[in-house]
C-alpha positions in Angstrom: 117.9 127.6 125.8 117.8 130.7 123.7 120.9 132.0 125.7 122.7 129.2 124.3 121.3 129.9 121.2 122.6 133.9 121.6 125.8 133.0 122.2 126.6 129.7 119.6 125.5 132.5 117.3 127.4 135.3 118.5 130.5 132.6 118.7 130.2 132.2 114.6 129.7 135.6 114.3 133.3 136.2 115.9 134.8 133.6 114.5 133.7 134.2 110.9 135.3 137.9 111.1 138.5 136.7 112.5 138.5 134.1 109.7 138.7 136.4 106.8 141.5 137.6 105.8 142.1 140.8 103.8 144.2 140.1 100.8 147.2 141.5 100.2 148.1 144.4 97.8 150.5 142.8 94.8 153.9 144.8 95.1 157.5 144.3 95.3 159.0 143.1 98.4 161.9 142.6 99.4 163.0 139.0 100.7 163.1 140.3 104.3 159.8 141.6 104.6 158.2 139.2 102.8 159.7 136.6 105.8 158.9 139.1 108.1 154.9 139.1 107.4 154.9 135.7 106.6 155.9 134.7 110.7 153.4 137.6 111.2 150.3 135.5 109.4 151.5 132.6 111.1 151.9 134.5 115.0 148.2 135.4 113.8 147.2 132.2 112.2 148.5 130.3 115.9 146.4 133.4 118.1 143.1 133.0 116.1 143.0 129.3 116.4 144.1 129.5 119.9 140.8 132.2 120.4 138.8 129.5 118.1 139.6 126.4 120.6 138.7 128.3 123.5 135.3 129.4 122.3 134.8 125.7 121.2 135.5 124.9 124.7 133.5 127.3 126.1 130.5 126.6 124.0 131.1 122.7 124.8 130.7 123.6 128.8 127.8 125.4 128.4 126.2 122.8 126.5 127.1 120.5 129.0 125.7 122.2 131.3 122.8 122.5 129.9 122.5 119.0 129.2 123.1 118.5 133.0 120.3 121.0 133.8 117.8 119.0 131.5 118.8 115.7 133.1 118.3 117.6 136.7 114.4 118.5 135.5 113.9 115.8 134.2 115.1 113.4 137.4 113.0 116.1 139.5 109.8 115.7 137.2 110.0 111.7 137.4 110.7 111.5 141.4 108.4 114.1 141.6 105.2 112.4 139.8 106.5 108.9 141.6 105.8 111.0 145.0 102.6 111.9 143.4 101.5 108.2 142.4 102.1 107.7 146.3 100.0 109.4 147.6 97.4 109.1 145.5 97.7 105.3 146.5 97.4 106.3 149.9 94.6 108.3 149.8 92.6 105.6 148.0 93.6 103.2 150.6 92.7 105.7 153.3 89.4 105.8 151.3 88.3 102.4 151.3 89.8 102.0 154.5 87.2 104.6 156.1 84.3 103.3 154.1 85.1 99.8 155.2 84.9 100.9 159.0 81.8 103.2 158.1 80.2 100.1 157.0 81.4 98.1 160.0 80.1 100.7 162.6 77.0 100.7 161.1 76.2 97.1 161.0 77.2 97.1 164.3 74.9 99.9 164.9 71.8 97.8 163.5 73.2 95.0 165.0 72.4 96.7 168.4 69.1 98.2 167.4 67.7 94.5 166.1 68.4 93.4 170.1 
């Protein structure tokens, strides 16, 4: 779980320095270069959301897995205490079926030695 943790944390951490953006210095530009950094910021815009989706992605897989992994424990835990219950009923029965025959074999027993 802290693993996940680690890394959702790291993920912000990323995403939150590729999010800032560094302003730009007020001076005369010509037309041209003004276009020119304006399909820059966009080409950049376009890569850091791309990077941003595929973090969300990977962060949604491994919190699926996770979820998966919990569901897996948690069906092990349940068939496991079920098994438990079973045998446990078992033995009881294998109890009382032992004392019942100990109490038959000895009334026979006295049965035998009243004759």
């Amino acid at each position: 779980m802290s693993k996940i943790v680690a890394t959702l944390i790291a993920g912000l951490f990323a995403t939150s320095v590729y999010a800032q953006t560094t302003a730009t210095p007020a001076t005369t530009t010509t037309p041209a270069a003004t276009k020119a950094e304006a399909k820059a910021d966009k080409k950049t815009v376009k890569a850091e959301a791309k990077e941003e989706k595929a973090d969300v992605k990977a962060d949604a897989k491994l919190e699926k897995k996770a979820a998966e992994a919990n569901a897996d424990v948690a069906v092990a835990k349940a068939d496991a205490a079920k098994k438990k219950a079973k045998a446990h009923k078992k033995a009881v029965k294998a109890k009382a079926d032992a004392a019942a025959d100990k109490a038959a074999a000895h009334a026979d027993q006295k049965a035998d030695a009243a004759k």
